[in-house]
Structure formats: C-alpha cells, structure tokens
C-alpha positions, 0 to 999 in steps of 0.5 A, spaced: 500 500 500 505 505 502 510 502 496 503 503 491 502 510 494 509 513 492 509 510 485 502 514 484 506 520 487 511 519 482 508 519 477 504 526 479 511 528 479 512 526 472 506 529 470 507 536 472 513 536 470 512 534 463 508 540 463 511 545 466 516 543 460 511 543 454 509 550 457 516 552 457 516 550 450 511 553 447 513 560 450 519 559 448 517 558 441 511 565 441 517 569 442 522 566 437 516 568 432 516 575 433 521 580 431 523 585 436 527 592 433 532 597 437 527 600 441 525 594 444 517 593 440 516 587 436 515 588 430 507 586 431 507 591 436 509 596 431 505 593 424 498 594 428 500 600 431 500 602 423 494 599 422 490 603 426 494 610 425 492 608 417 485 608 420 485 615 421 486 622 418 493 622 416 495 630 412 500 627 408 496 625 404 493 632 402 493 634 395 494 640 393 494 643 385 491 646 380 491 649 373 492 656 370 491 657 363 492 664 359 490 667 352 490 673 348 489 676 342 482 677 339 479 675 345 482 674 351 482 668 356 484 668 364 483 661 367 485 659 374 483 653 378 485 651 385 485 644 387 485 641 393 483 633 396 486 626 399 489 621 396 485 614 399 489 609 397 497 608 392 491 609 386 485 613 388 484 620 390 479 625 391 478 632 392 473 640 391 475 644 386 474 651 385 475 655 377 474 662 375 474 664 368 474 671 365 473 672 357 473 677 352 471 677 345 473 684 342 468 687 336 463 680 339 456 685 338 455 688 332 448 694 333 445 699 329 444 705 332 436 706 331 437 714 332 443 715 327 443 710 324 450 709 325 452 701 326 458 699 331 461 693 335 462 692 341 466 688 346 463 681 351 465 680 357 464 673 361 465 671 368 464 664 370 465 661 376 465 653 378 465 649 384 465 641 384 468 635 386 473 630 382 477 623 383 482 620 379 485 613 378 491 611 376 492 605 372 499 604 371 505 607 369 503 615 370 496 614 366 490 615 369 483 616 368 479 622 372 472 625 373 470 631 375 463 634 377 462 642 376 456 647 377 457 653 372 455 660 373 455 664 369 454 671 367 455 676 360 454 684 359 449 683 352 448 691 351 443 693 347 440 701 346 437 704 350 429 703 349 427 710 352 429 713 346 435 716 348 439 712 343 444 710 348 448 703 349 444 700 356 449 693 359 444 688 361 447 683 365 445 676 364 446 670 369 445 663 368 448 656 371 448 649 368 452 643 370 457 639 366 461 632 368 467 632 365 470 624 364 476 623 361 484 620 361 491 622 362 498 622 364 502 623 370 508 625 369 512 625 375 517 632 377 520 630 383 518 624 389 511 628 391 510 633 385 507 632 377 505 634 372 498 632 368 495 633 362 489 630 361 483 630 355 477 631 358 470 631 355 462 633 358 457 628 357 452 632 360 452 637 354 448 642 357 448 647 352 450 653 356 454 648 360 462 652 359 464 645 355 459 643 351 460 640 344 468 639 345 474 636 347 477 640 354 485 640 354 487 640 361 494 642 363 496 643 371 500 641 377 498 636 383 503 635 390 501 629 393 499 624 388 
C-alpha cells in the first residue's frame, strides 16, 4: 500500500513536470516568432500600431494643385483653378475644386444705332465661376483616368440701346448656371518624389448647352503635390 502510494506520487511528479516543460516550450517558441527592433517593440507591436494610425486622418496625404491657363489676342482668356483633396489609397484620390474664368471677345456685338443710324461693335465680357468635386485613378505607369463634377455660373454684359429713346448703349447683365461632368484620361508625369505634372483630355457628357464645355474636347494642363 505505502510502496503503491509513492509510485502514484511519482508519477504526479512526472506529470507536472512534463508540463511545466511543454509550457516552457511553447513560450519559448511565441517569442522566437516575433521580431523585436532597437527600441525594444516587436515588430507586431509596431505593424498594428500602423494599422490603426492608417485608420485615421493622416495630412500627408493632402493634395494640393491646380491649373492656370492664359490667352490673348482677339479675345482674351484668364483661367485659374485651385485644387485641393486626399489621396485614399497608392491609386485613388479625391478632392473640391474651385475655377474662375474671365473672357473677352473684342468687336463680339455688332448694333445699329436706331437714332443715327450709325452701326458699331462692341466688346463681351464673361465671368464664370465653378465649384465641384473630382477623383482620379491611376492605372499604371503615370496614366490615369479622372472625373470631375462642376456647377457653372455664369454671367455676360449683352448691351443693347437704350429703349427710352435716348439712343444710348444700356449693359444688361445676364446670369445663368448649368452643370457639366467632365470624364476623361491622362498622364502623370512625375517632377520630383511628391510633385507632377498632368495633362489630361477631358470631355462633358452632360452637354448642357450653356454648360462652359459643351460640344468639345477640354485640354487640361496643371500641377498636383501629393499624388
């Protein structure tokens, strides 16, 4: 009976001890698959701590660029576009845009005075102002496909005589707004690690007739940093 006893008590011991090594074992292996840097932190320490930074705001990722363009002769062109927006992922990003366009055609009216009989021509000016969204997707090497979302207002000075009879030119200003969704392609063309270049062929699909594009191509030569 005793010697039964200390067998059972051995063999307990041996249980015990066998597990306390399989432990030890185990452990040993959880560690050797982490990865521990200079500073101390494992690397899965570090890889999840990215995660949930990417999971919020992150300002490097802003863009900011936009387009100018100029143009004179018989008439005259003054075009700027600022552009701001986030880059989402590697390939895709999205923004606001703001645009102000100011034209003017010289010798664009042609009126006969009704008193005098006398004719002349006469200059049109034209203001337009735009504010959309836009997204841009790159396909691979530097091309890329974009849309960009505008609501247009626009304003022109029409003159005409004066209908009192005093034979005088009276301007009348004139307002109206139309939208456009401008779809196209183009290409990125890298200037430094962050910077680019991109021109790109853009064209409305609306075809709102006072739309500011409507019935052509829009070329489109600007500056963008961040993406």
């Amino acid at each position: 009976m005793y010697i039964r006893s200390i067998t059972t008590l051995k063999n307990l011991r041996m249980k015990y001890l066998i597990t306390v090594i399989m432990l030890c074992i185990g452990l040993q292996a959880a560690q050797a698959q982490d990865v521990y840097t200079s500073s101390g932190r494992s690397m899965r320490q570090i890889q999840a701590k990215k995660k949930q930074e990417n999971k919020g705001f992150d300002p490097s990722k802003i863009i900011a660029g936009g387009f100018l363009g100029l143009s004179f002769g018989t008439s005259t062109s003054v075009y700027v576009a600022p552009v701001i927006g986030y880059r989402i992922t590697d390939k895709l990003a999205a923004g606001i845009d703001f645009s102000y366009t100011y034209y003017k055609y010289k010798d664009y009216f042609y009126l006969q005075n009704p008193i005098t009989g006398e004719s002349n021509y006469y200059d049109l000016s034209s203001d337009i102002l735009s504010i959309g969204v836009w997204a841009r997707y790159l396909v691979f090497s530097g091309l890329f496909v974009g849309a960009q979302f505008d609501q247009n207002y626009m304003s022109y000075t029409d003159p005409g005589f004066d209908p009192n009879g005093s034979g005088n030119i009276v301007n009348q200003k004139v307002k109206y707004d139309a939208p456009s969704l401008l779809l196209g392609a183009g290409y990125r063309a890298p200037i430094g690690d962050r910077a680019s270049v991109n021109f790109s062929l853009m064209y409305d699909v609306l075809q709102n007739q006072y739309s500011p594009y409507y019935g052509r191509v829009v070329p489109m030569i600007g500056f963008m940093y961040g993406f």
